[in-house]
DSSP file (Angstrom, degrees, kcal/mol; ACC not computed):
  #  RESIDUE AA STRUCTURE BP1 BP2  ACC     N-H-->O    O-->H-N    N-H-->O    O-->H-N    TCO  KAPPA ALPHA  PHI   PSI    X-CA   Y-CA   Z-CA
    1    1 A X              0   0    0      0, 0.0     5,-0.1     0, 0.0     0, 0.0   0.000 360.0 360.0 360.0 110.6   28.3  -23.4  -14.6
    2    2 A X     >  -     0   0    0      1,-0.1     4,-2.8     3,-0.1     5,-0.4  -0.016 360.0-117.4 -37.1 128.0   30.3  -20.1  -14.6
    3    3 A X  H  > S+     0   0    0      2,-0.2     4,-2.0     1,-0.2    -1,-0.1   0.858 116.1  58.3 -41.5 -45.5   29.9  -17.8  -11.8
    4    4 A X  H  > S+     0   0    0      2,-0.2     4,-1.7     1,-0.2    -1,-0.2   0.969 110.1  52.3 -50.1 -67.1   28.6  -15.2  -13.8
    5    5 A X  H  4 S+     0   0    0      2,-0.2    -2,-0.2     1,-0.2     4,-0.2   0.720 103.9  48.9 -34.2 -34.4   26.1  -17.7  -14.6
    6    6 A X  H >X S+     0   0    0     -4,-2.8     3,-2.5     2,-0.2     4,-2.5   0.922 107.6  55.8 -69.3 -69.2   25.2  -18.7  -11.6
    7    7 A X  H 3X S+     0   0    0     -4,-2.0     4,-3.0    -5,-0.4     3,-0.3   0.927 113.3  47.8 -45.9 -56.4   24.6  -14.9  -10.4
    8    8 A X  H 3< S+     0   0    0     -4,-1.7    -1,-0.3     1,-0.3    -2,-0.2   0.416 107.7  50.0 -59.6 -19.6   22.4  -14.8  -13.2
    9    9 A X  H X> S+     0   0    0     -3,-2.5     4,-1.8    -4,-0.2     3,-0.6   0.811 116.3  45.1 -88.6 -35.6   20.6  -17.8  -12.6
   10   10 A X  H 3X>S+     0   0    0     -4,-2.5     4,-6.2    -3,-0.3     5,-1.2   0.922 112.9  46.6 -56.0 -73.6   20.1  -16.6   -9.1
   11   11 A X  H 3<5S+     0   0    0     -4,-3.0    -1,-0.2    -5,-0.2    -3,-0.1   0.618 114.1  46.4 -60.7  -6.5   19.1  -13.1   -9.9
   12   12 A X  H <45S+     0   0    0     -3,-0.6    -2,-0.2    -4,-0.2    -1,-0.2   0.742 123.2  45.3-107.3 -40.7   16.3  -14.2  -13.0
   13   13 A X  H  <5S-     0   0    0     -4,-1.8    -3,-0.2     2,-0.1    -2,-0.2   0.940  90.9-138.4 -65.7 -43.7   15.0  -17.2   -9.8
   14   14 A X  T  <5 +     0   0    0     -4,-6.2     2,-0.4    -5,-0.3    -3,-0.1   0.852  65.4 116.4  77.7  38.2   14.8  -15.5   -7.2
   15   15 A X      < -     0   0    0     -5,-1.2    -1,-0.1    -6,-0.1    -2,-0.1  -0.737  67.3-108.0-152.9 109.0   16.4  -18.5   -5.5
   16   16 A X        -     0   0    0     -2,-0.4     2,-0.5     1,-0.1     0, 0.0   0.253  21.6-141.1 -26.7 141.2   19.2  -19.2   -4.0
   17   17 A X              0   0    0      1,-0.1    -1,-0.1   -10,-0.0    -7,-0.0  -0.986 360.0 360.0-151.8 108.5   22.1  -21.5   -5.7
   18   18 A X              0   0    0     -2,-0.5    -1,-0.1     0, 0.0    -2,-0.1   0.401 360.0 360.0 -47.0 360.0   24.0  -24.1   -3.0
């Protein structure tokens, strides 16, 4: 998973990403 992705997964969760 791309960083950008990640950031995005993050910001949409509200949860923090290891």
């Amino acid at each position: 998973m791309p960083l950008s992705q990640t950031r995005s997964y993050t910001n949409h969760t509200s949860l923090p990403v290891s």
